[in-house]
Every structure is written in structure tokens, then in C-alpha cells.
DRENKE-397415 format. One record per residue (C-alpha): residue in one letter; x negated, y negated, z negated. Coordinates in nm, 3 decimals. Each point is the difference from the previous one (the first is absolute). Example, Ala and Ser with C-alpha at 12.3 -4.5 7.8 and 13.67 -1.06 7.14 Angstrom:
<atoms>
   resn         X         Y         Z
      A    -1.230     0.450    -0.780
      S    -0.137    -0.344     0.066
</atoms>
This chain:
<atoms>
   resn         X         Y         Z
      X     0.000     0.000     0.000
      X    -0.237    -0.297     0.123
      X     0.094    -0.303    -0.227
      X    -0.168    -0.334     0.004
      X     0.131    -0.214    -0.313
      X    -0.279    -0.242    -0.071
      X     0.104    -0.365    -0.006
      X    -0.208    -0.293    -0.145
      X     0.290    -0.164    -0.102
      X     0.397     0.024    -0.055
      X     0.126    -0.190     0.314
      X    -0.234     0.274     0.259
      X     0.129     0.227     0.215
      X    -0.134     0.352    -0.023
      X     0.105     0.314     0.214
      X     0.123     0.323    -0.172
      X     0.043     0.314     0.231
      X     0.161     0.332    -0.119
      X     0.193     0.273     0.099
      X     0.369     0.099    -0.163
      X     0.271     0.231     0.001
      X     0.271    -0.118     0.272
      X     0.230    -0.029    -0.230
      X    -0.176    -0.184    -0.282
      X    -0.053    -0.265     0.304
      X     0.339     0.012     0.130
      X     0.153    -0.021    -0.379
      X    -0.244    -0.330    -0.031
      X     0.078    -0.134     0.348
      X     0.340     0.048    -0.121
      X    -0.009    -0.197    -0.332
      X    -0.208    -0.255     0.138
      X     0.258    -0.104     0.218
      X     0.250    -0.008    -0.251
      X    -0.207    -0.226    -0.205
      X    -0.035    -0.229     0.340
      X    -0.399     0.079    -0.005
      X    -0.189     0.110     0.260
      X    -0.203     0.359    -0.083
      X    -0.318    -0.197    -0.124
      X     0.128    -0.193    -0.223
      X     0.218     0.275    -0.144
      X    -0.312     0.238     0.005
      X    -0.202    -0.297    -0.122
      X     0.237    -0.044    -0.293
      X     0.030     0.362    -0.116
      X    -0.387     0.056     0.024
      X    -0.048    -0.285    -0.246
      X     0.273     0.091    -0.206
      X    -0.116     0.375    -0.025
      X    -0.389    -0.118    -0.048
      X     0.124    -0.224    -0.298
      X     0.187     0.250    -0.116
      X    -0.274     0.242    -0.026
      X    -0.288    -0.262    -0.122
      X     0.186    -0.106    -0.266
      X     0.077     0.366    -0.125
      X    -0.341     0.052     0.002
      X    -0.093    -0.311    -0.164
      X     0.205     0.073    -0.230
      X    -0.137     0.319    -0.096
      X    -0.325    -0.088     0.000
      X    -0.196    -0.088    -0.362
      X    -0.319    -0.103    -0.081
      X    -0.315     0.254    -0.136
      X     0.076    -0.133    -0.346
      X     0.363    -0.008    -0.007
      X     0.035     0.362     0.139
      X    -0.254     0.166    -0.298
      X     0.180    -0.198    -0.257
      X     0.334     0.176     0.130
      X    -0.195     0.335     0.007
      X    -0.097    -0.082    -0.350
      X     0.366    -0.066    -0.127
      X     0.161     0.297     0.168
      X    -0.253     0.210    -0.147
      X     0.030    -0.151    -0.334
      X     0.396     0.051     0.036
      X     0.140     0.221    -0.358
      X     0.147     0.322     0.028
      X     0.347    -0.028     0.088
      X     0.276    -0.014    -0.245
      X     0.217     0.266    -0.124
      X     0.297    -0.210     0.217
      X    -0.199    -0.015     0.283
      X    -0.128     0.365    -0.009
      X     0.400     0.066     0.010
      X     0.097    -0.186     0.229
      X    -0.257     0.096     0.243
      X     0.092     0.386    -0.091
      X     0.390    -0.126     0.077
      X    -0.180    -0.150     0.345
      X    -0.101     0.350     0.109
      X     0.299     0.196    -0.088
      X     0.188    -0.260     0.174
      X    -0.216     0.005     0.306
      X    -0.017     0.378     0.053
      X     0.401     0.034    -0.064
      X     0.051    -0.269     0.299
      X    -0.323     0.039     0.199
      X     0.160    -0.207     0.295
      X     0.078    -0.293    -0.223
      X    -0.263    -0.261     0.064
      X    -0.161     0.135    -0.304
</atoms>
């Protein structure tokens, strides 16, 4: 899939070649025109939406070196659990294998 994607600055036009199912393409031709935009615009759009979406995922599971041993430390330093919770995760399981397709 040659791409070029490599602007120096917001307002530059780059070129972005790929190939697709037909029918992803024919689904997008189809909602572009509903949205009165032409195909690059509505490609352009969902690209940027889709990239954000995924950056900022990411971002937001990264942590820093320092941040991610100190939450080693605490879940490692975590008490046993408590009599309650050792119940109710016992409850959890017999729940879970009398309704297996349940979501549990």
C-alpha cells in the first residue's frame, strides 16, 4: 500500500494511495454524498478522525518509567482480600459457570 503522508505544514497537500474492498469504497462514496462532500474530503475526514482516535488512546495509556514502577509497587503491596471479597468473588464463579453465555 504505497502512502506518502509527509507535509511540512497543515495547509499542504499530500497524496495517499491504497487499495479497498469495493464495497467499503462504494459504502464511503455513498455517505460522502449524503454529507454533500466529495470522496476526499470524506476520506480526509474519517482518516483524521480514526488517527485521533487512536493517538489519543494511546496517549492515554501511556505512563512514564516512574509512574508505571510506583503502580507495580502498589499492586504488589495490595492486602489479601477480605473475607467479603473472597465471597463474593467465589459467588462470581458459581455465577459465571451456571450462565457461561452471560457476559460473565
Amino acid at each position: 500500500m504505497p502512502a506518502t503522508i509527509t507535509p511540512t505544514n497543515p495547509t499542504e497537500s499530500a497524496r495517499l494511495s491504497c487499495r479497498l474492498n469495493a464495497r467499503v469504497k462504494s459504502r464511503a462514496e455513498e455517505a460522502a454524498a449524503l454529507l454533500g462532500q466529495s470522496i476526499t474530503a470524506f476520506t480526509e475526514a474519517a482518516l483524521a478522525e480514526k488517527s485521533d482516535a487512536v493517538l489519543a488512546r494511546v496517549a492515554a495509556l501511556q505512563v512514564s518509567e516512574r509512574d508505571f514502577r510506583r503502580f507495580l509497587e502498589t499492586v504488589g503491596a495490595a492486602p489479601p482480600p477480605t473475607p467479603a471479597l473472597a465471597e463474593a468473588m467465589r459467588e462470581y464463579g458459581r455465577q459465571a459457570a451456571e450462565e457461561p453465555g452471560n457476559g460473565w
